[in-house]
C-alpha positions in Angstrom: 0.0 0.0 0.0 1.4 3.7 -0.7 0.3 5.8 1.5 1.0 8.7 -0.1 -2.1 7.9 -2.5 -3.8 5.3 0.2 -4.9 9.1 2.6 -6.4 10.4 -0.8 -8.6 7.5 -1.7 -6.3 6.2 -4.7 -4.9 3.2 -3.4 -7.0 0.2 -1.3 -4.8 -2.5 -2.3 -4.6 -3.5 1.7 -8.2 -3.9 2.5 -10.4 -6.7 2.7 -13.7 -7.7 2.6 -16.2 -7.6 5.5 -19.6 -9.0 4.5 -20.5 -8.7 0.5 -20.5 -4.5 1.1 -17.7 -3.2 3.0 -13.9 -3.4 3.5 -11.2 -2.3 6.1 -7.9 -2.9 7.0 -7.3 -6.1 8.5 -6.4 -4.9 12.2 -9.7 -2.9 11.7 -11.6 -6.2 10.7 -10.7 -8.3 13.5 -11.2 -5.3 16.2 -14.9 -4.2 14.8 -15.9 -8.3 14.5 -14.4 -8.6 18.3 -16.8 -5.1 19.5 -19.8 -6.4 17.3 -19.8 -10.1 19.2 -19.6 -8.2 22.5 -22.3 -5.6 21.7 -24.2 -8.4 20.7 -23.8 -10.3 23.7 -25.2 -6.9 25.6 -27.8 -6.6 22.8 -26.7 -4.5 20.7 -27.2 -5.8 16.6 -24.5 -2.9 15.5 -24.1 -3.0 12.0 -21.7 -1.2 9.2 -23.7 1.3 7.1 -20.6 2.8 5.8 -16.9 1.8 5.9 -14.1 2.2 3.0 -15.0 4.9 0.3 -12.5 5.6 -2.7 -11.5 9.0 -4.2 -14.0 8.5 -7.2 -16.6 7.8 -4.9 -16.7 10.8 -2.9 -16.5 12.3 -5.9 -19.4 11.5 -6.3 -21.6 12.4 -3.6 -19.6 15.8 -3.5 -21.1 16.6 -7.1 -25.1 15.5 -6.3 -24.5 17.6 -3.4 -23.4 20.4 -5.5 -26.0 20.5 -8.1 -28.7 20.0 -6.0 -29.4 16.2 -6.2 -28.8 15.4 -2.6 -29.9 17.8 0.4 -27.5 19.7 2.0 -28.1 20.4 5.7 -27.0 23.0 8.7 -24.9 22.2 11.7 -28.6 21.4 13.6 -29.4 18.7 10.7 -32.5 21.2 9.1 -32.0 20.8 5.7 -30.9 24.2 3.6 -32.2 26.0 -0.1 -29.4 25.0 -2.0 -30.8 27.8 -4.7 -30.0 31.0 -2.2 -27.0 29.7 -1.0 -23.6 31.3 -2.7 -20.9 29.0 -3.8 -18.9 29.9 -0.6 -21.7 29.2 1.6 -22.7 25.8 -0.9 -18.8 25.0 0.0 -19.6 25.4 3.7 -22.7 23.5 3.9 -21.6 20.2 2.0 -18.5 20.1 5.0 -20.9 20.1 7.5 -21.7 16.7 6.3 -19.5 15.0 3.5 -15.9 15.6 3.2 -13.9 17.0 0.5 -13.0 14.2 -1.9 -9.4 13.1 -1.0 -9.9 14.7 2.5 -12.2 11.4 3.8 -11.0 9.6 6.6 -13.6 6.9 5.0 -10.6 6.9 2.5 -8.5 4.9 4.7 -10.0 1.4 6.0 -9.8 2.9 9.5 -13.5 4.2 9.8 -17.1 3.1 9.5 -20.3 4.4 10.4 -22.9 2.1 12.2 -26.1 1.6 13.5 -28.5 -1.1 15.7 -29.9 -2.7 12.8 -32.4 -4.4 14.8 -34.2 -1.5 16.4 -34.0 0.3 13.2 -35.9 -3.0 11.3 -38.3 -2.7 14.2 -39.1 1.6 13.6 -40.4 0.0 9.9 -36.5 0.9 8.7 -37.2 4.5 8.5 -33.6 5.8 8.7 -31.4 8.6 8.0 -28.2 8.4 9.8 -28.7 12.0 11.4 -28.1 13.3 15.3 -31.7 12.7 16.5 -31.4 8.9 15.5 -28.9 8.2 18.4 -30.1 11.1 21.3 -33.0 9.9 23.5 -35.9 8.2 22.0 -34.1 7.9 18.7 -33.5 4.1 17.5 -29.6 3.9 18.0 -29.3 5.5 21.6 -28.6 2.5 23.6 -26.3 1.5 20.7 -24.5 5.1 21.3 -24.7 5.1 24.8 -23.0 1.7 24.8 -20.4 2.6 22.2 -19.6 5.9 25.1 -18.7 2.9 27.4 -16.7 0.6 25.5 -15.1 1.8 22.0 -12.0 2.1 23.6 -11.5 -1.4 24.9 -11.5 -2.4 21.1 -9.3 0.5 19.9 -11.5 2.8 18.7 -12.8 6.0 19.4 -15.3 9.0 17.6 -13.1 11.5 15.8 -16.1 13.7 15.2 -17.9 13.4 18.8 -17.7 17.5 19.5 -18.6 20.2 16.3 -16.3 23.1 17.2 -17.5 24.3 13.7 -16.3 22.3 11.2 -17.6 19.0 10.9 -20.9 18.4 12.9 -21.1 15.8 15.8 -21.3 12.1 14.1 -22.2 9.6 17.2 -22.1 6.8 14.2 -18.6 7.1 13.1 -15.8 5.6 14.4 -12.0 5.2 14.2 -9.8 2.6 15.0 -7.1 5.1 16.5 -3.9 3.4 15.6 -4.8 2.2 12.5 -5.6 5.5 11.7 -2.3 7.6 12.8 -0.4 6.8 10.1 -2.7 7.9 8.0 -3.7 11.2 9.8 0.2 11.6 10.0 0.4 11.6 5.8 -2.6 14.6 5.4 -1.3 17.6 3.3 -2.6 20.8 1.8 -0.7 20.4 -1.0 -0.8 17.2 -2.1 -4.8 17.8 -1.6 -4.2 20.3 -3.8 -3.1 18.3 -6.7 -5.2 15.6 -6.0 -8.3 18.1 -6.1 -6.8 20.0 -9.2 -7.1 16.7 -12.0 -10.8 16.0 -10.6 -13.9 16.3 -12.5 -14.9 18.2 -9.2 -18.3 20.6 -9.0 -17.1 24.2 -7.3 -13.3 23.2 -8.1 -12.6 27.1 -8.6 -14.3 27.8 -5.3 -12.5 25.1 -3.1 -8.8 25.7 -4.1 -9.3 29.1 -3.7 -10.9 28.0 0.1 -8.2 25.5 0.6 -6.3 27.2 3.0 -9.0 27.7 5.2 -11.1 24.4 4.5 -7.9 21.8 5.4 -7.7 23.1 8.3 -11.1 23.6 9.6 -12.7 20.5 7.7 -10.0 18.3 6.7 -8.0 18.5 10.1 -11.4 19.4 11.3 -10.0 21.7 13.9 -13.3 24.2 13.6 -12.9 27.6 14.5 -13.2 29.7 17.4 -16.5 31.1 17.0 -19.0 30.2 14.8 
């Protein structure tokens, strides 16, 4: 695996398969199928919804996003008018919730996104992945609340548990924290950059010209002061 390329969702030649729809990096594998047996044992049916995502593919949901085919919401989850929003402000509003192509830690084999399956089969599988879904009286909570007690025994943790103004709180997502150093240790504006510059990329113009400001806030996610 090159790293160099593996951070930017160009190279996932050490993954594997988990289930028909998802893949990680080994270590990741065995730790998430040793967290699921115990959750399960405690009643907890967590299940992937989202794990390894390539360069191409985040693409991809960056550009419906852009011209209006998917929604675009605020840091409180209330969905936006795409139409009155300026490119900057468009820009702002797909971070909240979707990272820059190349700028995923979804890129990696490090993170996933889950959910209590079971409890979500039994609210008729109405689902969106959002906050509400995993506060009180939402179908994930005792999931979440579990996952507060015990992620860490398995190596993982939540890199986006508090929004300080880039991205918003994501309960669901998780890291396996070593895994994931290496990884977090390769991130760079400039390479980003580059990576960004040769994509078929909706708002291109807008982002580079943002990059300064967005790697740090979004892609390092280390917010801002006041928002």
């Amino acid at each position: 695996m090159n790293l160099d390329k593996a951070w930017l969702g160009r190279d996932d030649s050490a993954l594997i398969n988990v289930g028909e729809q998802h893949r990680l990096l080994p270590a990741v594998a065995e730790a998430f199928n040793a967290m699921q047996q115990h959750a399960r044992e405690a009643g907890q049916d967590m299940q992937i919804v989202s794990s390894y995502r390539n360069f191409d593919r985040q693409l991809s949901i960056w550009n419906r996003k852009w011209r209006g085919e998917l929604p675009l919401y605020n840091h409180q989850g209330e969905q936006l008018d795409a139409a009155s929003l300026s490119d900057q402000e468009k820009v702002y509003a797909i971070l909240i919730w979707s990272a820059l192509p190349g700028g995923s830690r979804h890129h990696w084999g490090t993170d996933l996104d889950v959910y209590d399956k079971a409890t979500v089969d039994a609210c008729d599988g109405q689902f969106d992945l959002v906050d509400a879904e995993y506060r009180p009286g939402g179908p994930c909570y005792a999931l979440a609340q579990w996952m507060d007690k015990h992620l860490a025994d398995f190596g993982f943790s939540r890199p986006f548990l508090q929004d300080n103004g880039g991205v918003a709180t994501e309960l669901w997502h998780l890291t396996h924290s070593s895994s994931a150093a290496e990884f977090e240790a390769r991130r760079n504006q400039q390479a980003l950059y580059e990576c960004l510059s040769n994509a078929p990329m909706e708002g291109k113009s807008t982002v580079l010209a943002m990059l300064d400001e967005l790697f740090n806030r979004f892609v390092l996610n280390q917010g801002v002061l006041q928002r």
